[in-house]
LOGUVO-174341 format. One record per residue (C-alpha): x, y, z; residue in one letter. Coordinates in steps of 0.25 Angstrom, whole numbers, m for minus. Layout:
BEGIN
REC      u      v      w  lonu
REC      X      Y      Z     a
...
***
This chain:
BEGIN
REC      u      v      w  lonu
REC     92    312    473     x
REC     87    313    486     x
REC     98    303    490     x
REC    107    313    484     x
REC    102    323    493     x
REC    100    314    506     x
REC    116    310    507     x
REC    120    324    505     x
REC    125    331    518     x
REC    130    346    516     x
REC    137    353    528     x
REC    147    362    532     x
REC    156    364    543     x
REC    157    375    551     x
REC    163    382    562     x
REC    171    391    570     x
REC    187    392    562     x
REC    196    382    569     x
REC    184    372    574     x
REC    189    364    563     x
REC    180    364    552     x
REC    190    360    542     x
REC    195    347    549     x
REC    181    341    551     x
REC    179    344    536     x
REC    192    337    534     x
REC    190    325    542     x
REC    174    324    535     x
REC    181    324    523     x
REC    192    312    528     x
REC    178    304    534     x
REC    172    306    520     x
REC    185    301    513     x
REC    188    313    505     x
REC    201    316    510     x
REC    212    305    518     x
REC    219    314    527     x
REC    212    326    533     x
REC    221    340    531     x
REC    222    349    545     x
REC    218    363    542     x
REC    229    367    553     x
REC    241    357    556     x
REC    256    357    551     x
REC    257    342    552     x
REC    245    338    543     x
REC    250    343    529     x
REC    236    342    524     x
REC    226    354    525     x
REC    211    353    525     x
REC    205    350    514     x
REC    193    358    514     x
REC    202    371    518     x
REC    208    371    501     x
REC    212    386    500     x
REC    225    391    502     x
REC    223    401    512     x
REC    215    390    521     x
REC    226    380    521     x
REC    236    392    527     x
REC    226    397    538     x
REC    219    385    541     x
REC    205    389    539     x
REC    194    389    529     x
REC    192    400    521     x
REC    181    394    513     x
REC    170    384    513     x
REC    176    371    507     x
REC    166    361    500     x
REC    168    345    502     x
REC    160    334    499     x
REC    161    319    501     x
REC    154    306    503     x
REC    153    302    515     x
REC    144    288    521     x
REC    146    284    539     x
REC    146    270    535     x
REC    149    267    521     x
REC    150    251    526     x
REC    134    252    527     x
REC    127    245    514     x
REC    117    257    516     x
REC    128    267    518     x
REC    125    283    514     x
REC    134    289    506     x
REC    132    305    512     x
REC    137    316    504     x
REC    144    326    511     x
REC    147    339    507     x
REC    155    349    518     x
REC    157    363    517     x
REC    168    367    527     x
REC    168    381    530     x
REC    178    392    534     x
REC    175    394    551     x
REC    184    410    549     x
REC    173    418    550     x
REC    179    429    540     x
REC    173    416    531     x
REC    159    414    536     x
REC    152    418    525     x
REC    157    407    518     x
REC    152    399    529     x
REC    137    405    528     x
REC    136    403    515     x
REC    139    389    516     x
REC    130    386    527     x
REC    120    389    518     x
REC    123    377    507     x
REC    124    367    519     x
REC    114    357    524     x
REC    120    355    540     x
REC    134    360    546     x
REC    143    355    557     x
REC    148    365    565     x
REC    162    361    572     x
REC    164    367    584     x
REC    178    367    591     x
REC    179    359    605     x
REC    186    370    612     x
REC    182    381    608     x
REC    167    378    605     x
REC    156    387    599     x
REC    163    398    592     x
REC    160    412    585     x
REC    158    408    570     x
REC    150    395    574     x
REC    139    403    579     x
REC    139    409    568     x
REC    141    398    558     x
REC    128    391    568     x
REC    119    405    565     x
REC    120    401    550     x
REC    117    388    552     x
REC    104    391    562     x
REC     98    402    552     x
REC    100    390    541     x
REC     94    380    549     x
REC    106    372    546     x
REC    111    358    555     x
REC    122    359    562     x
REC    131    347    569     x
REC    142    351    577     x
REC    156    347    578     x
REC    164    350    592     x
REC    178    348    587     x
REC    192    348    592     x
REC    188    337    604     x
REC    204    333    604     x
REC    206    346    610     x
REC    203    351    623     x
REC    190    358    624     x
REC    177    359    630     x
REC    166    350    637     x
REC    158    345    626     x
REC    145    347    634     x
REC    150    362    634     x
REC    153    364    620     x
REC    138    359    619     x
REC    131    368    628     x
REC    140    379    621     x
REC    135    373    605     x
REC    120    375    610     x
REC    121    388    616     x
REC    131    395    605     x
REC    125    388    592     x
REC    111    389    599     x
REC    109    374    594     x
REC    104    361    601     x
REC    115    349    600     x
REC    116    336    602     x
REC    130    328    603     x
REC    132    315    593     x
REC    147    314    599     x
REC    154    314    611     x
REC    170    317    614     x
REC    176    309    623     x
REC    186    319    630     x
REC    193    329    623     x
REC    207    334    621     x
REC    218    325    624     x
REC    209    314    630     x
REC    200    317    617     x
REC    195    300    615     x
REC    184    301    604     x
REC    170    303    602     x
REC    156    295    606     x
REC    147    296    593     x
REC    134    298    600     x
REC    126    297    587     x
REC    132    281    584     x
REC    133    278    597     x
REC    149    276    597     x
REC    161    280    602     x
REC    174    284    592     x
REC    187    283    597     x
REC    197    290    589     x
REC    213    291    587     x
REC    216    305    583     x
REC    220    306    568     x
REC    219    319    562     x
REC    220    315    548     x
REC    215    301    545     x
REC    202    292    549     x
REC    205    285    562     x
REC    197    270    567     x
REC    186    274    579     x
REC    184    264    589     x
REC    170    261    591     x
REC    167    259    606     x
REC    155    254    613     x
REC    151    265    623     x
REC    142    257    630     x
REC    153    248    635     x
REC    159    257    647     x
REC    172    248    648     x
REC    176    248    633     x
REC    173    263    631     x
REC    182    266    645     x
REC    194    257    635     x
REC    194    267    625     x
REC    192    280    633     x
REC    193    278    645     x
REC    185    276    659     x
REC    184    292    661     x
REC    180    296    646     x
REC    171    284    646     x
REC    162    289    658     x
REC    163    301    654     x
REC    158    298    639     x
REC    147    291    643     x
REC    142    301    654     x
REC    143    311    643     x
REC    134    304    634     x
REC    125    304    646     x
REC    123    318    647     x
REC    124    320    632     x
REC    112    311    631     x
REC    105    317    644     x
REC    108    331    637     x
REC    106    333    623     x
REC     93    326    615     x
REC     95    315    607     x
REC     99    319    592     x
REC     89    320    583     x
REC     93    321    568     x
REC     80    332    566     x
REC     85    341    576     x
REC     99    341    570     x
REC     93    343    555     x
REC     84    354    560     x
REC     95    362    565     x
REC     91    361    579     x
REC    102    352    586     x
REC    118    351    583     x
REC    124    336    584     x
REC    138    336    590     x
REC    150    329    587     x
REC    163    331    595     x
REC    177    327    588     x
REC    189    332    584     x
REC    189    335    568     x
REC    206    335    569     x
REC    205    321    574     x
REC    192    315    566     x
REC    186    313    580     x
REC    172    311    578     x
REC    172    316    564     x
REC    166    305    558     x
REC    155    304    569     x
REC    151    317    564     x
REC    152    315    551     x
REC    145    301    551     x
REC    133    308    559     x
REC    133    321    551     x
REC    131    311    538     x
REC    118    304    544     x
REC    111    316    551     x
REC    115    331    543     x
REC    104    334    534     x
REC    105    331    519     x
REC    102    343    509     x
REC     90    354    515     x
REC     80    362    507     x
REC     88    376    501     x
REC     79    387    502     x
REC     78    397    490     x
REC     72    409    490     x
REC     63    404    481     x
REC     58    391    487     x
REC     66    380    496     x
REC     73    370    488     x
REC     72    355    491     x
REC     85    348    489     x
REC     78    336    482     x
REC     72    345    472     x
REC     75    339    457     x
REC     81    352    452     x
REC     96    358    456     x
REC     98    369    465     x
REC    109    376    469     x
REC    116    386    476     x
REC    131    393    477     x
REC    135    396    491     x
REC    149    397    488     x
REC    161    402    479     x
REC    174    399    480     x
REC    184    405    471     x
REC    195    398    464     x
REC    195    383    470     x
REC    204    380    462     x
REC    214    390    460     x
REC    222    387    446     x
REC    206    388    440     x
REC    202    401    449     x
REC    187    393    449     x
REC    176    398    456     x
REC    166    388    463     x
REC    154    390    466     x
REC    148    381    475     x
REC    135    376    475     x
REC    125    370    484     x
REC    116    361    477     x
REC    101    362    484     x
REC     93    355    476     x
REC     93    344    465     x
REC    104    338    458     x
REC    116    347    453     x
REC    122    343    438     x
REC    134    345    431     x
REC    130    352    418     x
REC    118    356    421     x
REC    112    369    417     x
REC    109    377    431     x
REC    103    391    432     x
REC    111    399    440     x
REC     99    409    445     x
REC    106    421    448     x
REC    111    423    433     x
REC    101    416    428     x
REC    110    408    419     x
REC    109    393    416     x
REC    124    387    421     x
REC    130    373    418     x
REC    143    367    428     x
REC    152    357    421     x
REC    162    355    433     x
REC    153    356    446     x
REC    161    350    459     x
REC    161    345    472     x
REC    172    348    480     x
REC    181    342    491     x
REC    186    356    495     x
REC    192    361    484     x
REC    195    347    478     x
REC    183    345    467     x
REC    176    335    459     x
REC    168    338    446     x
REC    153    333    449     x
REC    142    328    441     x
REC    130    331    452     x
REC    126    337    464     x
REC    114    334    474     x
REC    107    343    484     x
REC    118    347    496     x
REC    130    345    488     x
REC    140    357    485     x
REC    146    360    471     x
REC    156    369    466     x
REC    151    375    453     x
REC    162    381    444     x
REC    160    398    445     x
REC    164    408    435     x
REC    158    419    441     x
REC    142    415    439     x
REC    141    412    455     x
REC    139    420    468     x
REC    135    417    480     x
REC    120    411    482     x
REC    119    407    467     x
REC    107    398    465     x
REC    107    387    453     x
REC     96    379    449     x
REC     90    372    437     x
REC     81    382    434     x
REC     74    388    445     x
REC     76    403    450     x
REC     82    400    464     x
REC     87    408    474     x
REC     94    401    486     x
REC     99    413    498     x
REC    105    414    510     x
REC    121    417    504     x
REC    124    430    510     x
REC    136    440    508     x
REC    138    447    521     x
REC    142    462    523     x
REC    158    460    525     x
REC    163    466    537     x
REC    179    468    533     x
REC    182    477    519     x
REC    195    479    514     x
REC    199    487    500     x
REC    204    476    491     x
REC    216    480    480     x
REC    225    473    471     x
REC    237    471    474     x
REC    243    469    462     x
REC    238    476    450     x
REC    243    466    439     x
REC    234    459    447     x
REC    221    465    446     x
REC    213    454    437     x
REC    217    442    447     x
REC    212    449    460     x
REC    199    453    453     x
REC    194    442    449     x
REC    201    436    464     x
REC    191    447    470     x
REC    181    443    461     x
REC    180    428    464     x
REC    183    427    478     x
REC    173    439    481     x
REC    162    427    472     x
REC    166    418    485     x
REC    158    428    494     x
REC    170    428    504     x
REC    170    443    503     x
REC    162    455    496     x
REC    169    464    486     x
REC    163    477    487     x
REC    169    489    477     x
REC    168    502    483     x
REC    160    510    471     x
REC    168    524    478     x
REC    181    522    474     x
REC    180    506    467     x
REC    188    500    477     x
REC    185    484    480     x
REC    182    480    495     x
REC    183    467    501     x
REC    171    464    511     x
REC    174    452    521     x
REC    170    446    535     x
REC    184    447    539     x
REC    199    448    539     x
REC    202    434    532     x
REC    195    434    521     x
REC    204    446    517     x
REC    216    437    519     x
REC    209    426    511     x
REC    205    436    499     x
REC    219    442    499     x
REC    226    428    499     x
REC    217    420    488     x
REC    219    432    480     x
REC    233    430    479     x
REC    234    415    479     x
REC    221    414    470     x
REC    220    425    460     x
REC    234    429    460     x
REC    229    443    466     x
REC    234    453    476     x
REC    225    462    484     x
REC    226    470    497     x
REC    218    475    505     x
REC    216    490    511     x
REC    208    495    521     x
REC    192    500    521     x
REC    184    503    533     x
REC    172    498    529     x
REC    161    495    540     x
REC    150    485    532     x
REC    144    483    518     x
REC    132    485    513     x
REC    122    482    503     x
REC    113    491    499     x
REC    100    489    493     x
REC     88    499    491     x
REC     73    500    484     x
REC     74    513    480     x
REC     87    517    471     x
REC     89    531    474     x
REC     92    529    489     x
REC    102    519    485     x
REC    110    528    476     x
REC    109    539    486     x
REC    115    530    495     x
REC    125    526    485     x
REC    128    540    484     x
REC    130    544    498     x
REC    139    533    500     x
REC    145    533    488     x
REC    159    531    496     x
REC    154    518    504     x
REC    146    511    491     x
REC    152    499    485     x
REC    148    487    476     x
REC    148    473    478     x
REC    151    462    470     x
REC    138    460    465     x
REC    137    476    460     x
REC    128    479    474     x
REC    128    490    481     x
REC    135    489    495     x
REC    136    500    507     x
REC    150    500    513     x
REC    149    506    526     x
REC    161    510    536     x
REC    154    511    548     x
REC    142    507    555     x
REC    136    520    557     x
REC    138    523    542     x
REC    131    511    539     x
REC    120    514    551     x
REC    119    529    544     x
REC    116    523    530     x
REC    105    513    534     x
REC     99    525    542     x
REC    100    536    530     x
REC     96    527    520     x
REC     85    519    525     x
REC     79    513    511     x
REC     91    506    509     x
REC     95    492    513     x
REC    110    486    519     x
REC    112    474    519     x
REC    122    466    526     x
REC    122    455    517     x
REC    123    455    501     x
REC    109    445    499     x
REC     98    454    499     x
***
């Protein structure tokens, strides 16, 4: 077992949208031998589109809507007699910030992450905020500085910048030879070699391996200018930074760096070959009850995810699953704590985004897609036996709200149960207005609107639009004593609504009415996130 667990390396990828996310997944998944030509998640002359980016709506914009879920075997030097066989499971998340709650959540079923951070641009605003999560979780990070074939900016600036802004320690394990046009390759600080590459966007290309000792050799490949200035670089990088210390990484204390262009599978593999050796295999979970050791005999397991209708000719619901603890079996019988209820799953899967494979077990770190009729939410805890309850799923009070209506009343079936299941994927809150019964859409922004309207329509068969509510924030309201809630109720009769799950929630339409509230009513609670 605790092979199984040792060999396991869960991460996601994060980042700003555009830093390119999807293209490092992509090329991890070409490394890994999962798929022979990487697809280009913008470009009209490569036919192919990502693979991770499987929904309609993503292939058209060009980003990710959703978290996508991959696994693959993957081993540096499979030659090696001892050779390791890691298996690594990716989540690739969306960047668009109207997304990030998809993002959260998935940070909280990962082991490490890699952050990719785009050469020209640098540290932006949603990986700050993507590095907050990470630091309140403790969790790794290694850093990616993408797009080297472009023109961008000093790398020992882009460092300065990563340490102030992610308010982290680094350390670089690579180092670009030039950039842009004059872009040669990268020295791979952490073997010792330098990598020469021919730009292929698609396919594997050769390295050639150079001696970098050998001033005269080095100088034939790069030339005399990128030669000295390599090597006065690697100087300074030395003279500057520590050197890397695997603890430090695995505490959370410093970030490895790698440069490389994702587009071009420059200094891909470097990074995937050291991310393999060093990233942490599965951490403790902690429960509310106690902390659960991933060697522990016994299956645990939490859902951090939802997706509805995977596949669109079965509208299937998946649930997925992050295994904590033990060893995860097909046909098993698993209590499902919140209802109490004893579950079996005939057809669990592992997925290559939305390709899947029915499997027959699952170890500590690994992802599974559980068939979902509706017994799942968010946060969910299975085990075999034992009252558990893993936290740290939150909803967040939306910030936009708009009516939603059908469209097309001989409709009215398909849209429901389209509301129903895509509100199950926590993408957005459903609240009913308990006034005059009308359904509202909570989001964090203008997008996912779009994204509701357009799966509606190409998934359930459904029309909606969408009318206008000046809403300010949602709230849910909690209270130890009864009779001040329904007086409240009562006085706000006109700004009450329900949520999914029948709570009551406080919709305000301005700040001072929501300031005003918490001042009259002093005994109750608002809370800005739904896990109370």
């Amino acid at each position: 077992m605790n092979q199984e667990i040792e060999r396991r390396r869960t991460f996601a990828i994060i980042s700003h949208p555009d830093a390119g996310k999807t293209t490092l997944t992509e090329k991890f998944l070409l490394f890994g031998g999962q798929i022979q030509v990487a697809g280009a998640v913008k470009n009209n002359k490569i036919k192919k589109t990502a693979t991770s980016d499987w929904m309609d709506i993503e292939k058209q914009r060009g980003i990710s809507v959703s978290t996508s879920v991959m696994e693959f075997d993957y081993s540096p030097n499979p030659e090696a007699e001892d050779a390791i066989v890691y298996k690594v499971n990716i989540l690739d998340t969306p960047g668009h910030q109207d997304f990030a709650e998809d993002t959260y959540r998935t940070l909280t079923a990962v082991d490490s992450a890699i952050i990719v951070v785009d050469g020209a641009k640098g540290v932006e605003a949603q990986t700050r905020k993507l590095m907050n999560v990470c630091r309140m979780r403790n969790t790794p990070v290694i850093i990616f500085i993408n797009k080297m074939d472009r023109e961008g900016r000093d790398p020992f600036d882009l460092l300065d910048e990563l340490e102030q802004e992610l308010e982290i320690k680094v350390r670089p394990l690579s180092w670009p030879i030039n950039q842009g046009a004059k872009f040669k390759g990268v020295y791979n600080i952490y073997e010792q070699k330098l990598d020469l590459f021919t730009p292929d966007k698609q396919r594997v290309t050769e390295k050639v391996e150079v001696d970098i000792n050998d001033a005269a050799m080095l100088a034939d490949f790069v030339g005399e200018q990128n030669a000295e200035k390599l090597l006065e670089d690697l100087e300074l990088v030395d003279g500057v930074y520590p050197e890397f210390d695997v603890d430090t990484y695995r505490s959370a204390e410093v970030a490895p760096v790698f440069f490389g262009s994702a587009l071009n599978n420059f200094g891909v593999q470097e990074l995937l070959n050291c991310f393999v050796e060093i990233a942490p295999s599965p951490k403790p979970t902690k429960a509310e009850e106690r902390m659960v050791e991933p060697e522990e005999p016994k299956f645990t397991g939490f859902i951090f995810k939802i997706t509805a209708n995977i596949d669109p000719n079965h509208r299937s619901c998946i649930a997925f699953c992050k295994v904590c603890s033990g060893r995860f079996v097909r046909n098993q019988p698993y209590l499902h704590v919140r209802q109490g209820k004893t579950v079996r799953f005939s057809s669990p899967t592992q997925f290559m985004a939305q390709r899947k494979s029915t499997i027959e077990e699952a170890w500590p770190g690994d992802i599974v897609g559980l068939p979902d009729n509706g017994i799942f939410k968010i946060g969910d805890t299975l085990t075999e036996g034992e009252e558990l309850h893993f936290r740290g799923l939150p909803s967040f009070s939306p910030e936009m709200f708009k009516y939603i209506e059908n469209d097309d009343p001989m409709k009215s079936k398909q849209l429901q149960k389209g509301i129903d299941q895509l509100m199950d994927e926590g993408v957005a809150q459903l609240f009913v207005n308990q006034f005059n019964g009308r359904k509202i859409i909570g989001t964090v922004g203008q997008l996912q609107f779009e994204v509701i309207q357009y799966r509606l329509e190409n998934e359930y068969n459904a029309k909606c639009r969408w009318e206008p509510v000046h809403l300010y924030k949602a709230c849910w309201i909690e209270a130890d004593d009864d009779k001040e809630l329904e007086a409240f109720k009562k006085r706000k009769y006109q700004y009450m609504a329900k949520d999914k799950e029948g709570r009551d929630v406080f919709l305000a339409d301005s700040g001072y009415v929501l300031q005003m509230a918490q001042q009259d009513f002093e005994h109750i609670r608002f809370h800005f996130t739904s896990e109370f």
